[in-house]
C-alpha positions in Angstrom: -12.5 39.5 25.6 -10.8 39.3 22.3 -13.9 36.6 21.2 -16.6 39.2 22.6 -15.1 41.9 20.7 -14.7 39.8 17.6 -18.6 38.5 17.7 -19.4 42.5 18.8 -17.8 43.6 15.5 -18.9 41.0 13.4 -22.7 41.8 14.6 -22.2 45.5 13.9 -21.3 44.7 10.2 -24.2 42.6 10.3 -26.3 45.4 10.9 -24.7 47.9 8.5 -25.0 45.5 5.7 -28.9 45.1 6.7 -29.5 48.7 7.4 -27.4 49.4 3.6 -29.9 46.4 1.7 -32.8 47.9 3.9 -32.1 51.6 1.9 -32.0 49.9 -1.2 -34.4 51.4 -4.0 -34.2 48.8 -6.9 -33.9 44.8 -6.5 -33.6 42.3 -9.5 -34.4 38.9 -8.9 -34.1 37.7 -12.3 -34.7 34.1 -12.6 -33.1 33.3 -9.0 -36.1 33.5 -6.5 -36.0 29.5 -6.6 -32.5 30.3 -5.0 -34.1 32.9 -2.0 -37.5 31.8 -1.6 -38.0 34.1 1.4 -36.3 37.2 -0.8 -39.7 39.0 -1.9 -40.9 38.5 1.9 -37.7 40.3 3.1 -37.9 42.8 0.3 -41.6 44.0 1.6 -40.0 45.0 4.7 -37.7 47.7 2.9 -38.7 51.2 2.8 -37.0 52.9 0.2 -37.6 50.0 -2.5 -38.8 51.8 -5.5 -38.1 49.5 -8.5 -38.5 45.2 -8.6 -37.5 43.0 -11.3 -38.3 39.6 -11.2 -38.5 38.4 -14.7 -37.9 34.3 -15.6 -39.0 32.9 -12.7 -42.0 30.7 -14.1 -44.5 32.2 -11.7 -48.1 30.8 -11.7 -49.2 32.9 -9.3 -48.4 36.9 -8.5 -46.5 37.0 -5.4 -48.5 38.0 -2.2 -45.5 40.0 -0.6 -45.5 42.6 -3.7 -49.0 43.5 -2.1 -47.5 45.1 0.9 -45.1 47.3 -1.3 -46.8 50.3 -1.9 -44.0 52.6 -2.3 -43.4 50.7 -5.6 -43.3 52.8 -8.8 -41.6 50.1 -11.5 -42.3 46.7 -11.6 -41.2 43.7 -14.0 -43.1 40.5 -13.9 -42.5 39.8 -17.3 -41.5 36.5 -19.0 -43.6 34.6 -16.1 -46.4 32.1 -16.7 -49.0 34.5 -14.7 -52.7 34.0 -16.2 -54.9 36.2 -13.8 -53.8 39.4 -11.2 -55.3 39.9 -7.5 -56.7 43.2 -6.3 -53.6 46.0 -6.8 -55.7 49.0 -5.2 -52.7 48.9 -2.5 -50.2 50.0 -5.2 -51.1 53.6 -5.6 -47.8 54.9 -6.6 -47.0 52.2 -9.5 -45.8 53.9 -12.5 -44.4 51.7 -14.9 -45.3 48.3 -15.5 -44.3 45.2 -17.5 -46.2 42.1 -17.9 -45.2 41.1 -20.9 -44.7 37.2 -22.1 -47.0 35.6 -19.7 -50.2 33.9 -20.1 -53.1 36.3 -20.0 -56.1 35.6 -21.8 -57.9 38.4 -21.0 -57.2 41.5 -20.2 -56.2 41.9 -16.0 -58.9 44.2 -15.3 -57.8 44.3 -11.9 -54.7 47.2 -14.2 -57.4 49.7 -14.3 -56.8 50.2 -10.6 -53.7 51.4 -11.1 -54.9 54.8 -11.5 -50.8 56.8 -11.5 -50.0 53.8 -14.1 -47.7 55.9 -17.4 -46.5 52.8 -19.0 -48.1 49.1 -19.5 -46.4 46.3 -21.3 -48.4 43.7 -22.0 -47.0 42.1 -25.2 -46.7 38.6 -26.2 -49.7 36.7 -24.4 -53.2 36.2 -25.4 -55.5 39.2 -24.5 -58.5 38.9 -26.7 -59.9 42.0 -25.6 -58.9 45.5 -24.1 -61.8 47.0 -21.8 -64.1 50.0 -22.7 -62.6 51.8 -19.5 -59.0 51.8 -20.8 -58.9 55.8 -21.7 -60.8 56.8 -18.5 -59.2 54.6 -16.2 -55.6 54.8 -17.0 -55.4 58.2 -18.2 -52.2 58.7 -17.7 -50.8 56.6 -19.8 -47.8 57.7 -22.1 -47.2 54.0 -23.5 -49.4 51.1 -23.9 -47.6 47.8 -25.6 -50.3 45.2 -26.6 -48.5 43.6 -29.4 -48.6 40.1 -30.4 -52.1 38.8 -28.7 -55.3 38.3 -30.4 -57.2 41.7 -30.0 -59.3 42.5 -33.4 -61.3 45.6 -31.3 -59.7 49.3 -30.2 -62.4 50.7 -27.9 -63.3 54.2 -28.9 -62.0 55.3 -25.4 -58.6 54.9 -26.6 -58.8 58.7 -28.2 -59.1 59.4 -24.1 -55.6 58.7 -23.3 -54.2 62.1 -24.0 -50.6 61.8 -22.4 -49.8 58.7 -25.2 -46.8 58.8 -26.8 -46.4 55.3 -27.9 -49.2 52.6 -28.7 -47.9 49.2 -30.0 -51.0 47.1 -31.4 -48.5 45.4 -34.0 -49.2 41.2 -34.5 -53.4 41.1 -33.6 -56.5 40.6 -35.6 -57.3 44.5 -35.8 -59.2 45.1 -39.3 -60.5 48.5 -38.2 -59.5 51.6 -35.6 -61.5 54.1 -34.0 -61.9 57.4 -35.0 -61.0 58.7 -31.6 -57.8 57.5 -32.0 -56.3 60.8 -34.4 -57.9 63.0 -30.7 -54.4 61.1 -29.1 -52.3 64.2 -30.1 -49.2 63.2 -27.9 -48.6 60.1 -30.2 -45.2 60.2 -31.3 -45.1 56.0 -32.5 -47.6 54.0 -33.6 -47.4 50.0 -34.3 -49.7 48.9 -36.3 -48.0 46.2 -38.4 -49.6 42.7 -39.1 -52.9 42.9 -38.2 -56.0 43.1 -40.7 -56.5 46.7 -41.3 -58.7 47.5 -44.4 -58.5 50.9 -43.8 -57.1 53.8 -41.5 -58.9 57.0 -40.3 -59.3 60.1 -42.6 -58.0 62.4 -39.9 -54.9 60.4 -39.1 -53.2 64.0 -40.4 -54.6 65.2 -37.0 -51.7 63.5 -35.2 -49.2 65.8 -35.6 -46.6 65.2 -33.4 -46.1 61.5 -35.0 -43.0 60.5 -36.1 -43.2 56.4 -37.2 -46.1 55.2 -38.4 -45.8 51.3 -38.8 -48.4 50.0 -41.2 -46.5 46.9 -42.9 -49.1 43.5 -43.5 -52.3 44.2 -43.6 -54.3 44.6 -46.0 -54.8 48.3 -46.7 -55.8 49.5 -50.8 -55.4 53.2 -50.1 -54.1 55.9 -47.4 -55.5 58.7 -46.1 -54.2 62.2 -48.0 -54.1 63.5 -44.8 -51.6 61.8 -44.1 -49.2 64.3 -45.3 -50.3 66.5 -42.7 -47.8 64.5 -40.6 -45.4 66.9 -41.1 -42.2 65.0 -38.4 -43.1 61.9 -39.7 -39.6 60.3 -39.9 -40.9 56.7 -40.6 -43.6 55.0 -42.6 -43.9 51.5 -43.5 -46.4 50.3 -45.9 -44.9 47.2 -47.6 -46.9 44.0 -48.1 -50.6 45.5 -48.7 -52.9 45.8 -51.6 -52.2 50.2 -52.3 -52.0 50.9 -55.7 -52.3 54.7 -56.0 -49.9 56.9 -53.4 -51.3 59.8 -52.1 -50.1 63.4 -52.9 -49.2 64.4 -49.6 -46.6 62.4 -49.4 -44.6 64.9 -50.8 -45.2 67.5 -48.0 -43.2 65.0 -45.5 -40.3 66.9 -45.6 -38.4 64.5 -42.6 -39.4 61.6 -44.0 -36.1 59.3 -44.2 -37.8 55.7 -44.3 -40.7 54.8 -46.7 -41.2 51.0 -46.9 -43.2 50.6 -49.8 -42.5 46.9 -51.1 -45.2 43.9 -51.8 -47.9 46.5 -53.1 -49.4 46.1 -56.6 -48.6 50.4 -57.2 -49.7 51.1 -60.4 -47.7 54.0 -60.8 -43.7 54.3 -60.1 -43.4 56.8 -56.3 -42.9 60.5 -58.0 -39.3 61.9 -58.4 -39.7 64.1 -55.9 -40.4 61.3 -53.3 -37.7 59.3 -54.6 -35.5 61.9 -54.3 -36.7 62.9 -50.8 -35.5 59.3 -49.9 -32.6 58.6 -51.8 -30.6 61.5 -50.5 -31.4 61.8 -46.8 -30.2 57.8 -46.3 -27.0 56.7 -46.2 -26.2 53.8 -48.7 -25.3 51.8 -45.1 -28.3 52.6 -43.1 -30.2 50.3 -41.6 -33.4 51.3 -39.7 -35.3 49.0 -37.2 -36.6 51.1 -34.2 -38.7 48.5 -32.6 -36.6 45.3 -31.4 -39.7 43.0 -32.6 -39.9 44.7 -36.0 -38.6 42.5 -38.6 -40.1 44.6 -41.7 -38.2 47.5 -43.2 -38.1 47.2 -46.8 -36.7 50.1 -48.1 -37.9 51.9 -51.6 -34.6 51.3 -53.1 -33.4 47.3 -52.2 -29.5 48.3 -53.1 -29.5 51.6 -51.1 -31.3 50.3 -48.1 -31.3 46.8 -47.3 -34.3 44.8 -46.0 -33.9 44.0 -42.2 -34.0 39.9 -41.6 
């Protein structure tokens, strides 16, 4: 009797601990699915799972099981060696999405499916190319991270994606950018460092809710006077390119704390009033670097703001 009880008791804590990991909502499998190789199958039999991490695993191939997770709204697949998608029509509730630091050579067009989709990571790989149907297709977008492939093209439908707040396009081959781009008027940061830009649109001014602008490395020889229609800009960077005159406007951005300025060929010294502007809204000890891949801050004044490494 006292055995039966014992194996009784020990199969009812079985089953709580199954019916607890069954209610589970997130599950990170960081580099240890060589360790459970039947843990994603098991994991498409629970309910409640909402959020699935499963970085560093050197995946060739996306895993079938995620297929039959539809309830899914965050996934992580990032850091994998993926180089093409399946079908993900069956993943209507997917939100946010990283597939960052794989091996995609072209855009996964099989993305544009994911119709709910408000955040894509897909930096560090080798897209050539983002698809026309980007702005109608995922619409809902409120950050896009392409940074570091080799995309020299913006399609025009970008200025479609009306909920974006944050577009990284930093590392690519980009020498010019849509028009429609100033129609994204949710845009609070905008990457844009180390590409080939000649130029920047007139109307950038219409994106008023912008607050970091990163233009450093490329090869830009004036900017826009509407620009100081940017009125919460808080960060601009446009070290290393060819400017030699600043614009007026400048002076009407008031919250400006951060002007990068360095490796340009100005013919004229930046205006009292910016330098002022600058000077005594930084702290001697401040060091600015909002995006973890940025390694570009020069700061007008080298002893008052030091560059980042």
């Amino acid at each position: 009797m006292d055995i039966d009880h014992g194996n009784q008791e020990k199969n009812s804590n079985a089953e709580q601990d199954y019916q607890q990991i069954n209610k589970s909502k997130e599950l990170n499998y960081a580099g240890i699915l060589h360790r459970f190789p039947n843990a994603l199958e098991q994991a498409s039999r629970m309910t409640h799972l909402s959020m699935l991490c499963i970085p560093y695993n050197k995946l060739t191939q996306f895993p079938e099981p995620i297929l039959r997770m539809p309830q899914l709204t965050r996934l992580d697949v990032s850091n994998n060696l993926l180089t093409t998608l399946p079908e993900l029509g069956n993943m209507p509730m997917l939100e946010r999405l990283d597939l960052s630091s794989n091996m995609f050579e072209n855009f996964p067009l099989p993305l544009l499916n994911l119709r709910e989709l408000e955040k894509l990571v897909l930096n560090n790989n080798q897209i050539n190319q983002i698809p026309d149907r980007i702005g109608y297709d995922l619409m809902y977008l409120d950050t896009l991270e392409l940074g570091n492939n080799r995309i020299s093209v913006v399609p025009d439908s970008v200025g479609h994606l009306q909920y974006l707040e944050i577009l990284d396009l930093s590392r690519n081959q980009i020498s010019t950018l849509p028009d429609s781009l100033t129609k994204c008027q949710e845009l609070t940061i905008l990457y844009l460092y180390k590409n080939q830009l000649t130029s920047i649109p007139q109307q950038i001014g219409k994106l008023v809710d912008l607050e970091e602008l990163y233009l450093s490395h490329n090869k830009l020889t004036e900017v826009p006077t509407s620009i100081g229609d940017l009125r919460t800009l808080n960060v601009l960077t446009l070290s290393h390119n060819q400017i030699r005159v600043l614009p007026d406007g400048l002076k009407k951005l008031i919250h400006l704390f951060s002007l990068s300025l360095s490796g340009n060929p100005l013919e004229v010294r930046p205006t009292k009033t910016i330098r002022n502007m600058l000077w005594y809204s930084v702290p001697k000890n401040m060091r600015v670097n909002t995006h973890p891949e940025y390694d570009e801050t020069d700061g007008l004044d080298p002893h008052n703001y030091p560059d980042d490494d």
